[in-house]
SEFI-563251 format. One record per residue: x, y, z of N, C-alpha, C in turn. Coordinates in Angstrom, 2 decimals, padded with zeros to 5 digits, m for minus. Example, Ala and Ser with C-alpha at 12.3 -4.5 7.8 and 13.67 -1.06 7.14 Angstrom:
<nodes>
> 013.19,m005.69,007.80,012.30,m004.50,007.80,013.20,m003.30,007.80
> 012.85,m002.25,007.08,013.67,m001.06,007.14,012.90,000.03,007.87
</nodes>
This chain:
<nodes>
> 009.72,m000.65,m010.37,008.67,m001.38,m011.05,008.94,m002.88,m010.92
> 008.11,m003.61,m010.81,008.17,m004.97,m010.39,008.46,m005.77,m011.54
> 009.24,m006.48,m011.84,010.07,m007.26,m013.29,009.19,m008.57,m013.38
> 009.27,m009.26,m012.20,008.94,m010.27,m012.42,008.06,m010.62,m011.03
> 007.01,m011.93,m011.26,006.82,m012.43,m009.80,007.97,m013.09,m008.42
> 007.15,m012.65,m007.49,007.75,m012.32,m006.51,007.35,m013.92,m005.61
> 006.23,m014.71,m006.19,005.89,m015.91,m006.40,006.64,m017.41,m006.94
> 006.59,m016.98,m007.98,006.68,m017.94,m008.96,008.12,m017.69,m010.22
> 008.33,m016.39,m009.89,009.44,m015.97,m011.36,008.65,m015.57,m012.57
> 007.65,m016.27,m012.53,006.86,m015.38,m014.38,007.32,m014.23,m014.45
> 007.54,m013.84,m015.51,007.60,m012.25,m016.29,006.33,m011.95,m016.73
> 005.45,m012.63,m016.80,003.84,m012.86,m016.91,002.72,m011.77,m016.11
> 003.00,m010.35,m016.07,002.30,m009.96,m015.26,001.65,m008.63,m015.99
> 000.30,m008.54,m015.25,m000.93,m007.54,m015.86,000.00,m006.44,m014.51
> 000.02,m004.86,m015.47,000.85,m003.99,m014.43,m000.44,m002.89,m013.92
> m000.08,m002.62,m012.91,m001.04,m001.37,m012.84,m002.58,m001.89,m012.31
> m002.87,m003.05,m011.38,m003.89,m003.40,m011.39,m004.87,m002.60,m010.22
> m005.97,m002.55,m010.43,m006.41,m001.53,m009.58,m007.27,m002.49,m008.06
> m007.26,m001.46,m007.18,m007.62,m002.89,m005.91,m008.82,m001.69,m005.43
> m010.07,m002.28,m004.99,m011.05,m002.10,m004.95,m011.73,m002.29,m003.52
> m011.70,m001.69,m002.55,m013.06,m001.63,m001.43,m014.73,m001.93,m001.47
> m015.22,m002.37,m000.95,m016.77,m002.38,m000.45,m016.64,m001.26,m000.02
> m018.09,m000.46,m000.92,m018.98,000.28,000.51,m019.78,001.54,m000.03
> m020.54,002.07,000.22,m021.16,002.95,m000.69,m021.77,002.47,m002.13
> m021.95,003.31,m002.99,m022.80,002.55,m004.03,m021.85,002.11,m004.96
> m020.39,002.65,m004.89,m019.41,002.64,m005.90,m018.27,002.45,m005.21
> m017.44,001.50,m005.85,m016.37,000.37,m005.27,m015.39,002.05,m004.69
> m014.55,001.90,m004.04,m013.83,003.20,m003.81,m012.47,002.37,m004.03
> m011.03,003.35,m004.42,m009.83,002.83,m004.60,m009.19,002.52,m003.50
> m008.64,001.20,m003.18,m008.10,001.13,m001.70,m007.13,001.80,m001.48
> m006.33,002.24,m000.19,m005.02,002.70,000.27,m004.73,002.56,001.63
> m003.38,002.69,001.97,m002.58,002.57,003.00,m003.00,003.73,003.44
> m003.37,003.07,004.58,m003.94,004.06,005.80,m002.59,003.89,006.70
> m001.59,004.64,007.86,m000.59,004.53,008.74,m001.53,005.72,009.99
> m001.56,005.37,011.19,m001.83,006.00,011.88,m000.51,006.51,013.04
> m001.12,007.91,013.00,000.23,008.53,013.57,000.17,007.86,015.34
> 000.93,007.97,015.58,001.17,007.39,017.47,000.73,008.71,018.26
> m000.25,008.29,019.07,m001.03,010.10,019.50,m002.74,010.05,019.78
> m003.15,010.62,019.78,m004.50,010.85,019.72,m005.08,010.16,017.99
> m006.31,009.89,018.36,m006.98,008.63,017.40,m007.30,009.63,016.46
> m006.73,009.24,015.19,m007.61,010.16,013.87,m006.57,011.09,013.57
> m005.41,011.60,014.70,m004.82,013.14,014.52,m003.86,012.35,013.74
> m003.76,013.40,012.48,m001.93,013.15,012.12,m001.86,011.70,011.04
> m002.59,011.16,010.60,m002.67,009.92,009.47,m002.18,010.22,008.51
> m001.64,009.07,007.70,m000.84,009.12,006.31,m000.98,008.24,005.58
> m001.59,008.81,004.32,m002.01,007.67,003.25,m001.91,008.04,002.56
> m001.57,006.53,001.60,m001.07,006.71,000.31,m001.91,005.80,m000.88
> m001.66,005.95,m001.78,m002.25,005.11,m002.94,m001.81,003.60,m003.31
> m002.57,002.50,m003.48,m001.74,001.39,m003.71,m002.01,001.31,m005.38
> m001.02,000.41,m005.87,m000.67,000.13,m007.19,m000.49,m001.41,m007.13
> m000.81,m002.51,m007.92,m000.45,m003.42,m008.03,000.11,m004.44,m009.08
> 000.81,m005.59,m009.77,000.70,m006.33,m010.49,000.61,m007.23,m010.27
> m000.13,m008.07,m010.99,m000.76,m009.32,m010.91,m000.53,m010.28,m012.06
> 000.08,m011.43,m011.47,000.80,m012.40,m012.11,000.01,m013.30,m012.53
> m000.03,m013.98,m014.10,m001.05,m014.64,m014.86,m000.51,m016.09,m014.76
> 000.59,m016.24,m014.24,000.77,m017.62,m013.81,000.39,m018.27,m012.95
> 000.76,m017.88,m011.82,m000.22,m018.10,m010.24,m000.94,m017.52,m009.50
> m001.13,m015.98,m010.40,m002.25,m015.02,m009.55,m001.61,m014.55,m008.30
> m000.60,m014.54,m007.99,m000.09,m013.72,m006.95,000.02,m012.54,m007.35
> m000.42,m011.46,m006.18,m000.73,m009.94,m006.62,000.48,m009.27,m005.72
> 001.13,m008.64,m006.49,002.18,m007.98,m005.39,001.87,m006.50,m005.56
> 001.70,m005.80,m004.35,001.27,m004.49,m004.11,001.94,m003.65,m003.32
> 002.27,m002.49,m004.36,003.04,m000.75,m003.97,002.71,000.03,m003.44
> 002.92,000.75,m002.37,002.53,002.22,m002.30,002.70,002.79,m003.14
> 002.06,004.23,m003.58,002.43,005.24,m004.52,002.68,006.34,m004.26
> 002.77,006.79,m002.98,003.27,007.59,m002.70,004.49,007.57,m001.15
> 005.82,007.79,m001.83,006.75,007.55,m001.52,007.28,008.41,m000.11
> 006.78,009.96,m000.58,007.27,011.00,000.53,006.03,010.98,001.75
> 005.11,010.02,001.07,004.04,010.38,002.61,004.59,009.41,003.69
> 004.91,008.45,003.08,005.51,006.79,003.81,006.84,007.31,004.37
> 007.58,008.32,003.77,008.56,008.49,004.49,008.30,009.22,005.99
> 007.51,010.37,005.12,007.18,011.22,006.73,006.06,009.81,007.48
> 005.33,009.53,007.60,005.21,008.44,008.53,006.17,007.88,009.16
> 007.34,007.49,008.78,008.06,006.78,009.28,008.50,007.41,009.71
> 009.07,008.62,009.16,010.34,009.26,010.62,009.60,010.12,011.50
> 008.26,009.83,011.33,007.04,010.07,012.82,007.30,009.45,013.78
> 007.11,008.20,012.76,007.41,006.85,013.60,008.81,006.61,014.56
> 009.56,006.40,013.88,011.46,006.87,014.47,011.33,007.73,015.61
> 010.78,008.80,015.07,011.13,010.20,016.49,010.29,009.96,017.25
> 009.09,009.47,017.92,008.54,008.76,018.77,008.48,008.11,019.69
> 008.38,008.34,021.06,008.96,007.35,021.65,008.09,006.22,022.00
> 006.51,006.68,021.64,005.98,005.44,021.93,005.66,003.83,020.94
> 005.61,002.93,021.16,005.61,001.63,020.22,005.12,001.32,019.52
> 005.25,001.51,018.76,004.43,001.46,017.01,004.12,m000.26,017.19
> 003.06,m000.79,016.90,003.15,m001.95,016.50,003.37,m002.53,015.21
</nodes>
């Protein structure tokens, strides 16, 4: 959990802030999209973001929330031989 800004140092921060997309008639919750290395669309991993947002300088620092999907992405990524950008 994030203590303080990552900005400025405030301890000043709104937790849990929610981050918001365009599109459709109703805002949708954003997330980390990772695309697997492979054919387009096959094999993606996403997760939920979480954020806090600091009332001193408004810097927003933002989490994944899900920990084991980011992992398996990554050691997709690792065992792979082609170049992730």
């Amino acid at each position: 959990m994030t203590q303080q800004c990552a900005a400025c140092g405030s301890k000043e921060l709104l937790r849990r802030t929610r981050l918001f997309k365009r599109g459709g008639w109703f805002p949708g919750e954003v997330s980390l999209d990772v695309p697997s290395p492979g054919f387009a669309g096959s094999g993606n991993f996403r997760s939920g973001l979480r954020a806090a947002t600091c009332v001193t300088c408004g810097h927003v620092q933002v989490h994944a929330t899900d920990l084991v999907e980011l992992r398996r992405a990554y050691e997709q990524q690792q065992s792979n031989s082609l170049s992730v950008a």
